[in-house]
C-alpha positions, -999 to +999 in steps of 0.1 A: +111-053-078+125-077-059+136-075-019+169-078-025+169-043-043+173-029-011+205-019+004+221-026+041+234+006+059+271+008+061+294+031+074+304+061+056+339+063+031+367+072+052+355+069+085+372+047+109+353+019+131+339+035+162+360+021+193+346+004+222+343+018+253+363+001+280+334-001+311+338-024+345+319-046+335+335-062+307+375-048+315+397-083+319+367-102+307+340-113+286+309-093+283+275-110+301+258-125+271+223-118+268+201-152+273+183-164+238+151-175+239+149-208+234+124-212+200+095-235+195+076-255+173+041-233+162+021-248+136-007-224+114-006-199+090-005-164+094-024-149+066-003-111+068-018-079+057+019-067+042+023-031+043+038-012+012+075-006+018+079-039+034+098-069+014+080-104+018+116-119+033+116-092+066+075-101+070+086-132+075+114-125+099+091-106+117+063-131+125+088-155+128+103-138+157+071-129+171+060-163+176+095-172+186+088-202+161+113-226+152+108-228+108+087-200+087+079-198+052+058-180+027+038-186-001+045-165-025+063-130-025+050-099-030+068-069-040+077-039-017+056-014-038+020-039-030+002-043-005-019-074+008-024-111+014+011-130+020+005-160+036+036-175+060+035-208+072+050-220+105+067-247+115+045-281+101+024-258+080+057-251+056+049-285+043+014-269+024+031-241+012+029-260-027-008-261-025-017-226-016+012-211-043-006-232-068-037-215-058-055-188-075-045-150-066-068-120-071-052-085-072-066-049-075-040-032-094-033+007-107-024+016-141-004+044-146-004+057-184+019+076-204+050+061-189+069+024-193+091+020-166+129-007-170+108-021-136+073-024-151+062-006-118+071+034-100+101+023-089+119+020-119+133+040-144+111+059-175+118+041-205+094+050-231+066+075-228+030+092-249+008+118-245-019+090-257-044+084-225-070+055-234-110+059-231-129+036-207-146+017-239-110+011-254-096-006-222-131-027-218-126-036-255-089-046-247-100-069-219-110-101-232-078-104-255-060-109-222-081-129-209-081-169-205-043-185-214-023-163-225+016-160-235+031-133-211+069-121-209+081-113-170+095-081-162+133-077-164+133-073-125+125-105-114+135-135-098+133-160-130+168-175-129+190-169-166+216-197-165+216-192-127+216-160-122+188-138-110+172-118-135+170-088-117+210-093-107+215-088-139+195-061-147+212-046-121+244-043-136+236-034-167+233-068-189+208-073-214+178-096-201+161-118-226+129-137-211+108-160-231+074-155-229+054-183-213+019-190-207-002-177-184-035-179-169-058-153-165-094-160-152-110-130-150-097-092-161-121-068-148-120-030-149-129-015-119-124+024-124-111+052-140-102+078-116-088+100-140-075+103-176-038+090-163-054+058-142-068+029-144-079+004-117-083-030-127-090-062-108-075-099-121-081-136-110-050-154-123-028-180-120+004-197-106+033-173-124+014-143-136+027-107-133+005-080-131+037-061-138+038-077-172-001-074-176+001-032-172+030-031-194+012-048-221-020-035-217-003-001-223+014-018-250-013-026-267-033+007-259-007+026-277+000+048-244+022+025-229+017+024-191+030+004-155+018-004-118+018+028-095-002+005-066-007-033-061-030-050-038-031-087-033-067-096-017-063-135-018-041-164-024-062-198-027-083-203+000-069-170+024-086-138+016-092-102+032-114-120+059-083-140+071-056-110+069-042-099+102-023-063+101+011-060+114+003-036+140-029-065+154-004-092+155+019-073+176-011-062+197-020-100+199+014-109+208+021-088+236-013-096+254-008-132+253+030-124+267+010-112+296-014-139+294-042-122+281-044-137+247-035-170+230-016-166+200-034-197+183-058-172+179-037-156+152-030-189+135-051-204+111-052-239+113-027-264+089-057-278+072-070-243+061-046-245+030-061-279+020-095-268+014-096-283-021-081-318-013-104-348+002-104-354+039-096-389+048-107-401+085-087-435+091-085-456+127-057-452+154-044-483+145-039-472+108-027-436+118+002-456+135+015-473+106+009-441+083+027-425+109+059-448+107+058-441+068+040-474+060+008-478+036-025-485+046-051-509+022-085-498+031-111-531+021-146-533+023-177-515+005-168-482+021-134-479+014-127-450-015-123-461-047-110-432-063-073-419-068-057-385-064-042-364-031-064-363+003-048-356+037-057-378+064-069-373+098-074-395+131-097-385+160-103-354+138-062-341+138-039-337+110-022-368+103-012-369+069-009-357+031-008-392+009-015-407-020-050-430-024-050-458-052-080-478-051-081-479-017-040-480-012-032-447+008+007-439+004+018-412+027+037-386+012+045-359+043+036-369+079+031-342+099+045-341+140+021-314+154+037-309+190+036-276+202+009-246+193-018-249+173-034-226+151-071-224+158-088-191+143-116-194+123-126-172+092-144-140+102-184-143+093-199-112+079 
C-alpha cells in the first residue's frame, strides 16, 4: 500500500468553520508572525529504522525538519505496514540516491496462508481464500523455482504508472488494473520459520523492483493455499544495514542534546561516500580538483594513471569532490558536489 492511501483530517459534514477569537493582540492588526528558522545545507545519510504505521514521505519530513536541512530524499519507499532500513539522503547526498536504489535489499517477511488479499498485504481486502495450509518440505521444495530471474507481476496497489496514472489511484476507484509481468531478481529465498500452520517467515536478497508483496501472493499461488504479507521488515539497502539504522525515538534524543550543545548531529549522519562503496575512489591534485570543479575534464598521463573505464568518484585531500566518468585516463565529471555546511561523520557500529 502506498502513503498516499492515507487520508487528511477534515472537518465534519455540516459543521461550520470555527470563528476566530478577536484578542488584543491582533484587534486592528496583523498577528506577530512566528520567526522561521532559517534552513541549512547538511550533507549525509540518515539510515532510518521506520516504524510500522509510518509512510516513507512523513519519515522524510521528519528528519528533514529535525536537521532543519535545506533538500531530503529517500531511497526507496517502504510501505506503512513494514518496518526497517529507509535510507534519506540530505542535501549533497540526494545526488547518490541512484546508486543505493540500485543496490541489493534483504527483507524478512511473514506469510499469512489461507487468504489473498486486492493489496497483496493485511490491509487489503480478502479476495480469495483455502483451508489448504502448506508443510515446511512443500515451501522448501517451492523455493528454488523462485529463485534467480524471474518474471513477477506487481500488486495492483502500487505506484507503477498505467498511461500516467498511479496504479493504486486506480485501484482506488474501482478500475480494472492490468500489470505486465516483468523480470525480477531474486538472489537468495530462504525460509526461516514456521511458527505455526497459518505462517511462514521467509528471508529474500533481491533486486532493484521486486515486491515481496507479489512474491507471498505467488508463493501461495503456487502452494495451492493462496497467502499475503501480515509483517515486513527491510534489514538493508546496498551498503546500509541494521548496524547503520538509527530509531526515530534516538534521533530525536540526538537532536535535542546537540540543540543544547551536548551532541553533534554529524554523528547521526553517515558520510556521502558511504553509498559509494562499490565504485573506485579516485585521489586527483588540487590543481585538477579545480578544473573538475568548474565542470571541465581532467587527462591523467603517465604509468600510473588508470587505464580502465567505468564510474569512480573523486576525492582531493581525501573530501568528496566528484562522481565522473574515467576513459583511458579521461575523467569526465558527471555531478560535482558543494559540501558547505555539516558533515556526516558516523561510522558503522563494530560488533
Amino acid at each position: 500500500m502506498n502513503e498516499d492511501l492515507k487520508n487528511l483530517d477534515r472537518p465534519r459534514a455540516g459543521e461550520p468553520p470555527t470563528a476566530a477569537v478577536p484578542t488584543s493582540q491582533n484587534v486592528g492588526g496583523d498577528r506577530p508572525k512566528q520567526k522561521k528558522r532559517d534552513k541549512r545545507d547538511v550533507h549525509g545519510w540518515v539510515i532510518l529504522d521506520k516504524p510500522v504505521g509510518m509512510t516513507s514521505t512523513h519519515a522524510v519530513s521528519v528528519v528533514k525538519r529535525q536537521f532543519n536541512a535545506k533538500r531530503a530524499g529517500h531511497a526507496g519507499t517502504l510501505d506503512p505496514l513494514a518496518s526497517g532500513a529507509l535510507p534519506i539522503a540530505l542535501g549533497e547526498a540526494t545526488k547518490t540516491v541512484p546508486f543505493v536504489m540500485d543496490g541489493r535489499k534483504l527483507y524478512r517477511f511473514t506469510v499469512r496462508w489461507g487468504e489473498e488479499r486486492d493489496t497483496d498485504d493485511a490491509e487489503g481486502r480478502v479476495t480469495t481464500g483455502s483451508d489448504q495450509r502448506p508443510s515446511a518440505d512443500a515451501i522448501l521444495a517451492l523455493l528454488p523455482s523462485f529463485t534467480g530471474t524471474i518474471r513477477q507481476v506487481p500488486p495492483r496497489y502500487s505506484a507503477i504508472k498505467i498511461e500516467g496514472e498511479r496504479a493504486y489511484d486506480l485501484a482506488r476507484d474501482g478500475e480494472d488494473v492490468e500489470l505486465t509481468a516483468r523480470p525480477v531478481e531474486i538472489g537468495r529465498l530462504e525460509l526461516v520459520g514456521v511458527p505455526d500452520p497459518d505462517h511462514a517467515v521467509l528471508e529474500a536478497e533481491c533486486g532493484k523492483g521486486t515486491y515481496v508483496r507479489s512474491l507471498a501472493r505467488d508463493l501461495g499461488r503456487a502452494l495451492g493455499c493462496f497467502g499475503h504479507v501480515s509483517a515486513l521488515r527491510r534489514a538493508a539497502v546496498g551498503p546500509f544495514d541494521e548496524e547503520t539504522m538509527i530509531l526515530l525515538e534516538q534521533l530525536e534524543a540526538l537532536c535535542h542534546r546537540a540543540a543544547s550543545g551536548e551532541a553533534s548531529l554529524a554523528d547521526a549522519l553517515m558520510p556521502i561516500e558511504t553509498a559509494l562503496d562499490d565504485i573506485p575512489a579516485l585521489a586527483v591534485s588540487g590543481a585538477d580538483a579545480a578544473r573538475l570543479q568548474r565542470g571541465q575534464a581532467v587527462l591523467l598521463r603517465g604509468r600510473d594513471a588508470p587505464n580502465f573505464r567505468g564510474t569512480v568518484y573523486v576525492t582531493v585531500s581525501g573530501q568528496l569532490l566528484a562522481l565522473a566518468e574515467l576513459d583511458r585516463g579521461e575523467i569526465v565529471p558527471k555531478r560535482v558536489f558543494n559540501l558547505a555546511g555539516l558533515m556526516g561523520r558516523a561510522a558503522r557500529k563494530k560488533g
